[in-house]
VOGU-3710 file (C-alpha; in Angstrom, 3 decimals, decimal comma):
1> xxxxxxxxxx> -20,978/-7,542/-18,535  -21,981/-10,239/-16,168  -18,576/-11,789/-16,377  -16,947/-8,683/-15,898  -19,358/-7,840/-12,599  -18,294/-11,682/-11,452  -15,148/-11,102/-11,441  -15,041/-7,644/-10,144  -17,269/-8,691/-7,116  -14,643/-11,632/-6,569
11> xxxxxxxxxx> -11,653/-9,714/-6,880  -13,176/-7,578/-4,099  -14,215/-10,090/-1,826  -10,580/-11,614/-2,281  -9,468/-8,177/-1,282  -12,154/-7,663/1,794  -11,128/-11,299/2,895  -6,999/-10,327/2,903  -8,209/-7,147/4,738  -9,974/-8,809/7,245
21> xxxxxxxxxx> -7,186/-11,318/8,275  -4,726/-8,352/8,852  -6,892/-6,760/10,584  -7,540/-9,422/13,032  -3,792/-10,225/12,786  -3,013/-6,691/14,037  -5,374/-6,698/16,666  -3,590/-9,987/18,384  -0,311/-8,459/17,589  -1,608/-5,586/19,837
31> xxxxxxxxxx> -2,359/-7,783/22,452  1,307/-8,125/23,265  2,707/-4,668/22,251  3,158/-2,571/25,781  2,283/0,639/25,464  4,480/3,279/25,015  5,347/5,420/28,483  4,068/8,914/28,671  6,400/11,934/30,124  4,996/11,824/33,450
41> xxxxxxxxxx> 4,778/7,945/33,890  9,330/7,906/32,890  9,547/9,976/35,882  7,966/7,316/37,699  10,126/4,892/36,213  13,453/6,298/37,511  12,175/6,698/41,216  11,561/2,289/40,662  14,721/2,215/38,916  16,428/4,292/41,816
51> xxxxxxxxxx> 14,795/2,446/44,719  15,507/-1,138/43,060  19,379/-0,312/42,420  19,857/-0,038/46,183  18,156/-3,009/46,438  20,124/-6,310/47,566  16,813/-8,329/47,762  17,650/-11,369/46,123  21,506/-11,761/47,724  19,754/-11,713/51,059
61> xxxxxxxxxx> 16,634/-13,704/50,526  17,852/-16,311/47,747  20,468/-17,870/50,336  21,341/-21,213/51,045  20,982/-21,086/55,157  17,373/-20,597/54,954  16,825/-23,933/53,340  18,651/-25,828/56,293  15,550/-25,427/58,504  11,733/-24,360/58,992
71> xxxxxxxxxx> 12,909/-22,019/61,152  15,318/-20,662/59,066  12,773/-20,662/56,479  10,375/-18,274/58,816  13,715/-16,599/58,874  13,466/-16,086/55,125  10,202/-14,603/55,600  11,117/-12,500/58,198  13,752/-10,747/55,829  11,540/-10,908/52,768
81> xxxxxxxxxx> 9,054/-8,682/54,870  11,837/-6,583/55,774  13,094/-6,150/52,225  9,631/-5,221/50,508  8,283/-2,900/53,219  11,288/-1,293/53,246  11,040/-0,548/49,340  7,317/0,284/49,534  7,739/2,797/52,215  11,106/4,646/49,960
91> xxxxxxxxxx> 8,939/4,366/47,232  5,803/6,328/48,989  8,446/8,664/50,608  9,744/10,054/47,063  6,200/10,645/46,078  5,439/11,986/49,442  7,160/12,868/52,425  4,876/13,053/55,022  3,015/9,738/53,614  6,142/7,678/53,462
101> xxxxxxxxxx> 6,733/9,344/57,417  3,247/7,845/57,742  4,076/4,275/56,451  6,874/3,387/57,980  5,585/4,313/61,548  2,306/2,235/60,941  3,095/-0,320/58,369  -0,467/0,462/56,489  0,291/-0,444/52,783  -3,069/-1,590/51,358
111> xxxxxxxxxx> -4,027/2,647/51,130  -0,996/2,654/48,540  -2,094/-0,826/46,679  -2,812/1,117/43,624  0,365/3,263/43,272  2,570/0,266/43,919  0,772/-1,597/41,203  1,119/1,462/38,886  4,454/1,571/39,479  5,441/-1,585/38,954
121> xxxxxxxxxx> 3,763/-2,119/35,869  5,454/1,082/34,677  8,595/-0,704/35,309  8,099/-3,954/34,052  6,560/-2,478/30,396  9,071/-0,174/29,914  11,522/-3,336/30,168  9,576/-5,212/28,026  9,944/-2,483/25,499  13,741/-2,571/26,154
131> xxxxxxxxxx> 15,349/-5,578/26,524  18,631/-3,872/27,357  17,694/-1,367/29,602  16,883/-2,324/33,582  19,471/-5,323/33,197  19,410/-5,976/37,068  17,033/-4,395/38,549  14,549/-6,695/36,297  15,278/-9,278/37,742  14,908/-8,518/41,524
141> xxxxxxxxxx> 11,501/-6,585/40,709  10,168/-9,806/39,474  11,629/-11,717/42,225  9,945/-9,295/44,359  6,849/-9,856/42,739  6,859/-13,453/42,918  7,586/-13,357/46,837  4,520/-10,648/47,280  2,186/-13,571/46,263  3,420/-16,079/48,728
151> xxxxxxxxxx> 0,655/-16,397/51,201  2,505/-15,365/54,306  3,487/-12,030/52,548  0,637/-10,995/50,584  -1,807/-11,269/54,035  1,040/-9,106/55,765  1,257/-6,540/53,418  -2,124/-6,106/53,286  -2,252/-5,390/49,268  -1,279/-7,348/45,404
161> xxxxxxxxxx> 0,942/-5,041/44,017  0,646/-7,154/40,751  -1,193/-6,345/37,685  -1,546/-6,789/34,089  0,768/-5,106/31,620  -0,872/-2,404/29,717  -0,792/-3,605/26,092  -2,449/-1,746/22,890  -5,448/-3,682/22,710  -6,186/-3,076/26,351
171> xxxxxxxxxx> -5,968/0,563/26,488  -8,068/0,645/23,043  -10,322/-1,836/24,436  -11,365/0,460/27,407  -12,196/3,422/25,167  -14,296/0,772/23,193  -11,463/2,143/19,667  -10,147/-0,867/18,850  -11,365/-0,263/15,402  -8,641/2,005/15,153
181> xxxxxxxxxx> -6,653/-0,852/14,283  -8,608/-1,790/11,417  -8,114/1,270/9,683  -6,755/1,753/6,038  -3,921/3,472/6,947  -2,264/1,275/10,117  0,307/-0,033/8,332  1,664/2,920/6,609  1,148/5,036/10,062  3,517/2,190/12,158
191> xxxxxxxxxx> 5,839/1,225/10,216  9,329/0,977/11,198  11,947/3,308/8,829  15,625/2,612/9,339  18,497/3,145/7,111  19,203/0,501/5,697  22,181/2,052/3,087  19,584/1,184/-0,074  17,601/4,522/0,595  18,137/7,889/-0,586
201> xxxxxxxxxx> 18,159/10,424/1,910  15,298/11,865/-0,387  13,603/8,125/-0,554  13,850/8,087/3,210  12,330/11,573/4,451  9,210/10,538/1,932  8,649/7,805/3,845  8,877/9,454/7,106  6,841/12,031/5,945  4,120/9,806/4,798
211> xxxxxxxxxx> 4,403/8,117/8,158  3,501/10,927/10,345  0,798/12,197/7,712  -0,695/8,865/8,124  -0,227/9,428/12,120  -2,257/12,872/11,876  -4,859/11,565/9,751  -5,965/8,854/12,215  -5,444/10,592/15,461  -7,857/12,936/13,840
221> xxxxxxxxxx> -10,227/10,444/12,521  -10,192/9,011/15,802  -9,846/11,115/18,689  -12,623/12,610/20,736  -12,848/14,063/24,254  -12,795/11,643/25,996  -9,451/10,137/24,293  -7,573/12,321/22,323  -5,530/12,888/19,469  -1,916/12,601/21,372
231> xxxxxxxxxx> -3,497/9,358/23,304  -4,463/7,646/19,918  -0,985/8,860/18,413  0,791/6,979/21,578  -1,038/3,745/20,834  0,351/4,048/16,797  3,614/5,006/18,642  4,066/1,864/20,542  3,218/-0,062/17,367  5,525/1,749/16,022
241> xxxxxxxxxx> 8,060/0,985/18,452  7,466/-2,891/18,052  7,884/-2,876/14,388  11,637/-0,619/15,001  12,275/-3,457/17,685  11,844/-6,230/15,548  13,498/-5,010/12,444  16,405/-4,390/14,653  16,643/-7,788/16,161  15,597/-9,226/13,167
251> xxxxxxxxxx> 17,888/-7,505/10,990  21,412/-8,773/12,922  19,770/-12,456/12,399  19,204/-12,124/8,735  22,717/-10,767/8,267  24,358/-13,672/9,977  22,019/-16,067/7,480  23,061/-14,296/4,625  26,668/-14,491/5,963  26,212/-18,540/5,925
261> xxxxxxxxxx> 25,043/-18,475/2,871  26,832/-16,111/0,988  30,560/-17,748/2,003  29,008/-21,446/2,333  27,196/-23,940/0,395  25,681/-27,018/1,802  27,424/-29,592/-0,844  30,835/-27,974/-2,044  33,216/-26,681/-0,032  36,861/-26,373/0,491
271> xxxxxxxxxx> 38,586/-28,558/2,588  40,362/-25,547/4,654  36,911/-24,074/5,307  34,702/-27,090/6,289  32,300/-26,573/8,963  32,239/-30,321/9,699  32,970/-30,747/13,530  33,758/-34,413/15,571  32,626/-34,925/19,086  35,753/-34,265/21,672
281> xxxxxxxxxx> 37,717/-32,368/18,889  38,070/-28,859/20,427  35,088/-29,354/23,140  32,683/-29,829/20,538  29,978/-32,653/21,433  28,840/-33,280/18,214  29,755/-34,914/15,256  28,484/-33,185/12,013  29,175/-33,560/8,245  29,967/-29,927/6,710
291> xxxxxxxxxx> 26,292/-30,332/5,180  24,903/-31,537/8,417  26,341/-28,563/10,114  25,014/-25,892/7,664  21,883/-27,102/7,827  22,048/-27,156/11,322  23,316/-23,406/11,779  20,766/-21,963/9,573  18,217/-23,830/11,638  19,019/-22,439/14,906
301> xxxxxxxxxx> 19,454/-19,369/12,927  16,187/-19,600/12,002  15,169/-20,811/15,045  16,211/-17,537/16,928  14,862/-15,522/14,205  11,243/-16,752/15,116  11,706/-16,342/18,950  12,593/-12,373/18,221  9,857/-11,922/16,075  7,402/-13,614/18,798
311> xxxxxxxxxx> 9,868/-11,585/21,379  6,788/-10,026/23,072  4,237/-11,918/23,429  6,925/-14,433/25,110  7,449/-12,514/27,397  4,055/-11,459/28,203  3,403/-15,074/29,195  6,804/-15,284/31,050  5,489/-12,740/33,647  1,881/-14,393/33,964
321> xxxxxxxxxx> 4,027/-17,668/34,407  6,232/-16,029/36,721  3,887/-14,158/38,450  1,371/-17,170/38,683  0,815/-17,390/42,896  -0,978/-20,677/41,880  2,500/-21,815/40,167  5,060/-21,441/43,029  8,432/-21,734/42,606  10,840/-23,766/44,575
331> xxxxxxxxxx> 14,832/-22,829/45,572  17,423/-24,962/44,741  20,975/-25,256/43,741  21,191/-25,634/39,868  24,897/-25,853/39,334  24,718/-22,386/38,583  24,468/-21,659/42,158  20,765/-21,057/43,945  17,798/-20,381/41,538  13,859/-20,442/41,633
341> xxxxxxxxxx> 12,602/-23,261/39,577  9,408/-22,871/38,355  7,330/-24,330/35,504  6,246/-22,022/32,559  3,747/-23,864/31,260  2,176/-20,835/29,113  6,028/-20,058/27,671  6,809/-23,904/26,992  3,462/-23,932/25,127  4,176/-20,966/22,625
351> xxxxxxxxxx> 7,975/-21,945/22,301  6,119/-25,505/21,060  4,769/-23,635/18,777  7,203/-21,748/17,233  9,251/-24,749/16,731  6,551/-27,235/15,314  6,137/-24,342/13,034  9,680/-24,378/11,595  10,146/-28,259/11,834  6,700/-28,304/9,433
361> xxxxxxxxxx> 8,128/-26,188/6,793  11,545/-28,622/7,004  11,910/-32,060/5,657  14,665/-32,923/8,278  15,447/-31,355/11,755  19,180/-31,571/12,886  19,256/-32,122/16,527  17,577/-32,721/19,795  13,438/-30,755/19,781  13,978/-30,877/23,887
371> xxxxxxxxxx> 12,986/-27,464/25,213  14,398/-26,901/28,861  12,356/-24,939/30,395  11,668/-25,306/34,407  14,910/-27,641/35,366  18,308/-26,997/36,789  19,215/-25,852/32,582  16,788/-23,260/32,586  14,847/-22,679/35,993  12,053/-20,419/35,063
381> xxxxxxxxxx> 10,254/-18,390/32,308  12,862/-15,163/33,315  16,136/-17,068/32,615  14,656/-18,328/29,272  13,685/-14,614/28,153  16,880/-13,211/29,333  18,943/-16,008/26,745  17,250/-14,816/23,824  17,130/-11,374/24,053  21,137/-11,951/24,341
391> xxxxxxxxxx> 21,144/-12,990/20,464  21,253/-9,678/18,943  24,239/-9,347/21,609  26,283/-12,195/20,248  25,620/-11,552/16,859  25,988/-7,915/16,489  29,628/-7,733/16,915  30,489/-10,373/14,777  28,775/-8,321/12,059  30,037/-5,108/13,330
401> xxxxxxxxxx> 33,493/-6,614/12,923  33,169/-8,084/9,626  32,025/-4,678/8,351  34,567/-2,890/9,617  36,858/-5,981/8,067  36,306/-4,965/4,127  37,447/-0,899/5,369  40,688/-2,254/6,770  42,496/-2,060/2,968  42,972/1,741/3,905
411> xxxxxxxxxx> 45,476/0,930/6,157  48,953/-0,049/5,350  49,643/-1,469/8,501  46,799/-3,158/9,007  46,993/-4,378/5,411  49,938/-5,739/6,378  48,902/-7,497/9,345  46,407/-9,144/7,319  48,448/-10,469/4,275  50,853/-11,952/6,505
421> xxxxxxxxxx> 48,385/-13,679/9,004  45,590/-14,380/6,828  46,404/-14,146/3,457  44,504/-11,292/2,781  40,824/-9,672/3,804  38,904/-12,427/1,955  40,737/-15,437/4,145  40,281/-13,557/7,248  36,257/-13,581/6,945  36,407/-17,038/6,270
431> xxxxxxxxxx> 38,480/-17,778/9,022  36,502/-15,562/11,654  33,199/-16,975/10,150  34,122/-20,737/9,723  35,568/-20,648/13,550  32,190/-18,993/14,312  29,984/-21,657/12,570  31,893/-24,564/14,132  32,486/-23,612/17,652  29,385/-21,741/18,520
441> xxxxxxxxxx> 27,165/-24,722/16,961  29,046/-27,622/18,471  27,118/-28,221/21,309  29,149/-27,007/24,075  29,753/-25,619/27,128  27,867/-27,845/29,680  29,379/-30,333/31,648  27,722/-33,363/30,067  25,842/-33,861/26,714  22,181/-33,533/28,389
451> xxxxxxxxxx> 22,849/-29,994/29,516  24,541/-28,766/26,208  24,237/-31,117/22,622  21,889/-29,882/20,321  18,721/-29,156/22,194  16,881/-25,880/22,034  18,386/-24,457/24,643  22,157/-26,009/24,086  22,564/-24,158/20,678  22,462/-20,561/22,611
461> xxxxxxxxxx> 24,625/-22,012/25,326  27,223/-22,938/22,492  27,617/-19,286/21,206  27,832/-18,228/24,600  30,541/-20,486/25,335  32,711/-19,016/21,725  31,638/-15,525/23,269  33,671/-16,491/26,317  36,847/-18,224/24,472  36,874/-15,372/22,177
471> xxxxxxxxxx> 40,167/-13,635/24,025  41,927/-16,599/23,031  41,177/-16,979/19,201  44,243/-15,648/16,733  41,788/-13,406/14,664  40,954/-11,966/18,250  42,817/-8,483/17,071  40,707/-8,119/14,202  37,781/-7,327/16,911  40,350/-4,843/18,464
481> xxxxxxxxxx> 40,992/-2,816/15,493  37,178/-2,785/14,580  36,703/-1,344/18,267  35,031/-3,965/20,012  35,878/-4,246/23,683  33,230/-6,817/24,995  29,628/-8,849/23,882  28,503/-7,049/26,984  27,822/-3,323/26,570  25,830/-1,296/24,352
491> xxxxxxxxxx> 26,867/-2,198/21,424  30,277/-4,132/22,851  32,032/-1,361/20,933  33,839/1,377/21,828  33,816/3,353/18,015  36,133/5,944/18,914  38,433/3,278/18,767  36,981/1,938/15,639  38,133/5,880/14,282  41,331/5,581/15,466
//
């Protein structure tokens, strides 16, 4: 009996321990999960998106003439002023007429300090949540941002329109529920269901049923008068909406890895289908044996893989990095015409750790570990963001393709096009994928090795540069028939043609 109680009471605390570590592991997840807009704030969010799409703030400010001089730098100031008051006075005007009237006659911002914030922060968490929405006006509302700061325009205005992103954990925090997260059923209540052609229709609407039961359960558990049911439910909604996010992103990355090693080994290989690459042999700045190279791929692979998962909370310290006023940024020409450089110290710092993390598990790295970050490569946190959340982008259609690839035997024609240009469906995916695994992983597409190679940030600039050269590859009408019309898009396909 006493062994029996021993063990039971150790097999419990084992259990109680696991608990307890997902529990805290959720509740710093939540720390970086944005939470979900209500009805009335989207409304909100298209009078920002509306009054930023008019907006030509950063083709008037960001110009080279105002670095020629101090006085064309009070110049810069001047039309910085111009710009900003002229976006907080529309935005006051669509809320209120006679206020905005009001505004622009006496310039008095600091009364609206609160709404600007509010609406702002709407903005910038909704594009957190949606890396593909909000593609330009992003950008400029950050810029803006980072130019309300500035000393000279932050005592004109009056007001800090800045302030923090409203995460999970915060907006639990303040109704003193963050035990919420601890409870039994979080993980059934948030997870993410997709299709993912293994389920039954049957298996699938079990799930989702047991998902929203879960939902009830704790918004009734939960709620109270002071925060209710539907305010708990948004918080397990936004999980929720991580979780879909990352599967997604995730999901195109694990395909392409399965891809590599599905049609590639690391030791034997044919000849035809090598992946080994020589520096200056078709742009390529590297010289790799085919093992070298696979090993190489699937780290950058798996590389990208961990900066999706960590997605969020990147970019939570890209803003307080960008938006640092004790961090200021300085303009200069990059090669890639004017940018603001600015450190990211905060971004550099988790990237580090994401990368020490997959060089531990490793007993070789392939490559440069230099992380650009703050130079002419990659001037601040918003450029770096921006790169990776283009890697479900460049991925997707290859995959897309591919599928669409093994459906082409239906076809006479096309089955005819294949046999006679690639030997069939089989040699065509090898082609498409060996072309891939060379070119995009070769380290070009800079102008010298320092700015491409194999550093962090030169393995994304290689796929980007196969992205562009694309149009000129011989499997190029492959993509066509599959209905892709561009890596920039939606999708970058267009699937009535796909039907056709």
């Amino acid at each position: 009996k006493a062994t029996k109680t021993i063990t039971k009471v150790t097999k419990n605390s084992s259990n109680n321990s696991s608990n307890s570590r997902q529990n805290l592991k959720m509740r710093d997840r939540c720390k970086f999960i944005p939470l979900r807009l209500k009805y009335s704030e989207r409304k909100l969010l298209r009078l920002v998106e509306a009054a930023l799409s008019v907006n030509d703030y950063t083709t008037k400010v960001d110009n080279l003439e105002f670095l020629q001089s101090e006085e064309k730098k009070a110049l810069r100031v001047h039309e910085q002023l111009k710009c900003i008051s002229g976006l907080l006075s529309s935005l006051v005007t669509g809320l209120d007429y006679q206020g905005g009237q009001n505004v622009v006659e006496n310039r008095d911002f600091s009364k609206y300090q609160e709404l600007f914030a509010s609406l702002f922060e709407i903005a910038r968490r909704y594009k957190i949540m949606n890396p593909e929405k909000m593609r330009s006006e992003y950008g400029k509302l950050i810029y803006i941002l980072q130019d309300t700061l500035s000393e000279e325009i932050s005592e004109e205005l009056g007001c800090n329109v800045v302030k923090p992103i409203k995460t999970v954990y915060s907006e639990l925090e303040s109704q003193n529920l963050l035990h919420v997260l601890d409870d039994k059923d979080i993980e059934i209540a948030t997870a993410a269901i997709q299709d993912d052609k293994t389920k039954t229709r049957e298996e699938l609407q079990s799930l989702s049923k047991k998902k929203y039961k879960a939902v009830d359960a704790i918004g009734r558990r939960y709620g109270n008068r002071e925060y209710g049911e539907e305010e708990i439910k948004q918080c397990l909604h936004s999980i929720s909406d991580n979780n879909s996010f990352l599967a997604g992103s995730r999901d195109v990355i694990d395909q392409m890895i399965t891809l590599l090693e599905k049609n590639f080994t690391p030791k034997n290989f044919d000849p035809k289908y090598s992946l080994a690459i020589n520096e200056g042999v078709n742009e390529s700045r590297l010289s790799h044996s085919h093992e070298r190279q696979y090993h190489y791929i699937l780290q950058s692979l798996t590389l990208w893989k961990d900066v999706n998962d960590e997605m969020y909370r990147l970019w939570i310290f890209a803003e307080a990095d960008l938006l640092n006023k004790e961090n200021p940024y300085t303009l200069k020409d990059t090669g890639q015409g004017f940018q603001r450089v600015q450190k990211s110290p905060k971004t550099y710092e988790a990237m580090e750790i994401i990368l020490k993390k997959i060089q531990s598990s490793l007993t070789e790295w392939v490559g440069s570990s230099v992380i650009h970050m703050g130079d002419h490569n990659v001037p601040n946190a918003l450029m770096f963001i921006d790169k990776y959340a283009q890697v479900p982008r460049i991925l997707g259609p290859i995959i897309t393709t591919l599928k669409h690839l093994d459906k082409m035997d239906s076809n006479e024609n096309t089955m005819h096009y294949l046999n006679s240009a690639f030997n069939g469906i089989e040699n065509a995916r090898k082609v498409i994928l060996t072309d891939f695994f060379r070119s995009a992983f070769d380290g070009s597409g800079a102008d010298n090795f320092f700015d491409a190679g194999s550093c962090i940030d030169g393995r994304l600039t290689s796929a980007w540069n196969w992205c562009s050269k694309l149009h000129a590859k011989d499997y190029l009408p492959i993509f066509r028939l599959a209905g892709f019309n561009g890596f920039d898009g939606t999708d970058g396909f267009d699937n009535s043609l796909s039907k056709k």
